[in-house]
SEZA-717118 format. One record per residue (C-alpha): residue number from 0; residue in one letter; x, y, z. Coordinates in steps of 0.05 Angstrom, whole numbers, plus 5000, padded with zeros to 4 digits. Each point is the difference from the previous one (the first is absolute). Layout:
BEGIN
+-----+------+------+------+------+
:  nr : rest :    x :    y :    z :
+-----+------+------+------+------+
: NUM :    a :    X :    Y :    Z :
...
+-----+------+------+------+------+
This chain:
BEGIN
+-----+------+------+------+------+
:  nr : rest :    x :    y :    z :
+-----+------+------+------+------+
:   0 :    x : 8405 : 6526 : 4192 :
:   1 :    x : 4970 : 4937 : 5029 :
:   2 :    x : 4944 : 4997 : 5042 :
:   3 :    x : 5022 : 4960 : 5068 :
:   4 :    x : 4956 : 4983 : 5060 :
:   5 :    x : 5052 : 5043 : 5041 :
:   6 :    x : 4982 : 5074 : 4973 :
:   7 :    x : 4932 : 4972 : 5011 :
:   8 :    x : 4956 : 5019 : 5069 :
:   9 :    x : 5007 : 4945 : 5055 :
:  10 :    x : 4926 : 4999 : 4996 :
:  11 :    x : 5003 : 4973 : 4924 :
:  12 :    x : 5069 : 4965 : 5013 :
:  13 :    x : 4967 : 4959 : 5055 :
:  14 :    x : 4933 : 4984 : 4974 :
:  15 :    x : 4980 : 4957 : 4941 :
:  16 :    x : 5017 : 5043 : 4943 :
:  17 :    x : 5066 : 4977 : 5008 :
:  18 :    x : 5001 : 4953 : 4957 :
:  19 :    x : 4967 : 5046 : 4945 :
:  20 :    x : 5050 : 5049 : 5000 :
:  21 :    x : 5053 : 4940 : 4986 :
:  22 :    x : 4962 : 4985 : 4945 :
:  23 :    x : 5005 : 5071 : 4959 :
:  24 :    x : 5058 : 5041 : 4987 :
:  25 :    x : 5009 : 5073 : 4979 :
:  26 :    x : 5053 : 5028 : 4960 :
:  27 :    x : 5006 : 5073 : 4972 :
:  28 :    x : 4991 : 4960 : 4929 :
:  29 :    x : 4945 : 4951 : 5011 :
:  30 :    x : 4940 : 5000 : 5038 :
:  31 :    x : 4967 : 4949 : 5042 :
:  32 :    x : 4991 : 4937 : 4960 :
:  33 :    x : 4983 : 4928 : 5030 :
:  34 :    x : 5035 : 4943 : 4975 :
:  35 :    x : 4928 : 4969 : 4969 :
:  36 :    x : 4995 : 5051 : 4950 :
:  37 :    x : 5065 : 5026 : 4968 :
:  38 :    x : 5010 : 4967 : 4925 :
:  39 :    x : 5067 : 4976 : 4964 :
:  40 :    x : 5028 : 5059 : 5002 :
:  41 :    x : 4996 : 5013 : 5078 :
:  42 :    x : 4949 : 5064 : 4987 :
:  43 :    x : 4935 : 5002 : 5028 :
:  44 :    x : 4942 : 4957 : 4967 :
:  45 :    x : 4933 : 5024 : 5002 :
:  46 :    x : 4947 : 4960 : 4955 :
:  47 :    x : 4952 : 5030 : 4953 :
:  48 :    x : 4928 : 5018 : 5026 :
:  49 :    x : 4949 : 4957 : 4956 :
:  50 :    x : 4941 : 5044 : 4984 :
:  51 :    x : 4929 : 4979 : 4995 :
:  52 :    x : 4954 : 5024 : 4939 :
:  53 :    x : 4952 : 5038 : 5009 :
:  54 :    x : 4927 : 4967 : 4985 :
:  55 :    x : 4975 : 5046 : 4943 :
:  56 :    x : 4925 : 5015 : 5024 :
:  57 :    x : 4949 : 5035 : 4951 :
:  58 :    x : 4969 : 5051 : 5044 :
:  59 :    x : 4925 : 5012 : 4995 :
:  60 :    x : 4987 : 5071 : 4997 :
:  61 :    x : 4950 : 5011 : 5054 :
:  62 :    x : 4931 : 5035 : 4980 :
:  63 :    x : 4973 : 5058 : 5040 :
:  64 :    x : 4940 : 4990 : 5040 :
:  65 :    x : 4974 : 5059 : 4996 :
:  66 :    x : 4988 : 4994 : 4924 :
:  67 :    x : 4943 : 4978 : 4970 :
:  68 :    x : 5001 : 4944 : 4941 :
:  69 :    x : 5086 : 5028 : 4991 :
:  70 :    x : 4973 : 5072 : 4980 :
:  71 :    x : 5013 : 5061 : 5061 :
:  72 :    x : 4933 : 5030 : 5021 :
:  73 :    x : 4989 : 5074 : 4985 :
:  74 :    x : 5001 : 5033 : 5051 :
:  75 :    x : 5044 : 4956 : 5043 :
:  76 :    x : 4951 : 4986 : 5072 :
:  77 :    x : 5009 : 4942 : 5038 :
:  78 :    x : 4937 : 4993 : 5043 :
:  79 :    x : 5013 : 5006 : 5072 :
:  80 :    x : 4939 : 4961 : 5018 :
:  81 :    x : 5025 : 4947 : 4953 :
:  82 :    x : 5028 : 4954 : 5072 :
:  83 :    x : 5012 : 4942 : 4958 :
:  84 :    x : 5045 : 5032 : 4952 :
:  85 :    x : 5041 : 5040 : 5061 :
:  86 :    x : 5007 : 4946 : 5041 :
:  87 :    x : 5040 : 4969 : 4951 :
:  88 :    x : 5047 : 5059 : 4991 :
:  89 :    x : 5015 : 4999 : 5074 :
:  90 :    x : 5046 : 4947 : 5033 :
:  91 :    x : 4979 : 4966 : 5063 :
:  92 :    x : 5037 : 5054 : 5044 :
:  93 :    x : 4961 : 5043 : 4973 :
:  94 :    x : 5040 : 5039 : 4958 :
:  95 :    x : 4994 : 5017 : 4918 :
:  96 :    x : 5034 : 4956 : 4958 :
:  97 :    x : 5052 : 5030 : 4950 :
:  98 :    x : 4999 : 5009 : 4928 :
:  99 :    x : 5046 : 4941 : 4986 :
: 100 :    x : 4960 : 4964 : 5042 :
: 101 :    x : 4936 : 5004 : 4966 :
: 102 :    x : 5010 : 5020 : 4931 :
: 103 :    x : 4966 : 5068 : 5006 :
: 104 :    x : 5023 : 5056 : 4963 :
: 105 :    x : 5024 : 5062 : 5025 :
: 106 :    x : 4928 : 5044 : 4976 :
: 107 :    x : 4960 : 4932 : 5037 :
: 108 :    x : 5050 : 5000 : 5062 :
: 109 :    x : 4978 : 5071 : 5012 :
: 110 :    x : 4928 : 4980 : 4993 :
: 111 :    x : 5000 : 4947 : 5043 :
: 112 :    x : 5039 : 5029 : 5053 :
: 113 :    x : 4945 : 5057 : 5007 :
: 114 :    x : 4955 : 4951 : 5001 :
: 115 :    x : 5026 : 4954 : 5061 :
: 116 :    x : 5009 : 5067 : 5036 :
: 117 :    x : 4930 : 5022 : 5001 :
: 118 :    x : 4969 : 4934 : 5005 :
: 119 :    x : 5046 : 4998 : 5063 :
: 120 :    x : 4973 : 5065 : 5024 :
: 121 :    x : 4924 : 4980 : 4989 :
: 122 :    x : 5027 : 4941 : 5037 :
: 123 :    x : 4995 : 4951 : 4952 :
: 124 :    x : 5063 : 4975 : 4998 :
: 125 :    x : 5043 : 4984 : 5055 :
: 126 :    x : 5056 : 5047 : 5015 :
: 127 :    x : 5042 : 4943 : 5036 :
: 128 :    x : 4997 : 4927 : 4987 :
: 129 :    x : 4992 : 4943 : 5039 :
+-----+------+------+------+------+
């Protein structure tokens, strides 16, 4: 059945989709389909989507801080006087940077995150940011 500007609201009928609805037809076989991109044999065209490659990237596995010359100190303690070192584990908000982030692993993460705790409760370390 035919879509005419009739069965349509006045609102629509009046205004300047009129001219749209001229332009596209529905059937109960076909949907809509604009003259521009049907091909020879009258169905609906739609090109191909090119798709980029992906850049191929080496990642560099990132080294924990916490270790010393690539070996894991025994016992794992991260100094919580050590400011230098916290200060870079903490983002400029304040907060502790993740994992991912910094390259820690999960036994050093642990470490350090005792660490910037107490160093912010023997005030230390800032609890907030700028």
């Amino acid at each position: 059945m035919p879509l005419s500007v009739s069965s349509v609201p006045t609102s629509v009928a009046n205004g300047p989709c009129e001219r749209a609805l001229n332009r596209y037809t529905i059937s109960s076989t076909d949907k809509f389909q604009t003259p521009d991109r049907l091909n020879s044999s009258g169905n609906v065209f739609m090109a191909p989507r090119i798709k980029k490659k992906a850049k191929v990237r080496a990642r560099t596995k990132k080294k924990d801080p916490i270790y010393v010359d690539g070996v894991r100190p025994r016992p794992m303690y991260v100094d919580y006087k050590n400011v230098e070192l916290l200060s870079k584990l903490v983002n400029r908000h304040g907060r502790i940077v993740s994992r991912r982030k910094t390259g820690c692993s999960a036994h050093s993460q642990h470490a350090v995150t005792k660490a910037i705790k107490r160093a912010r409760f023997m005030g230390l370390l800032p609890y907030v940011g700028e």
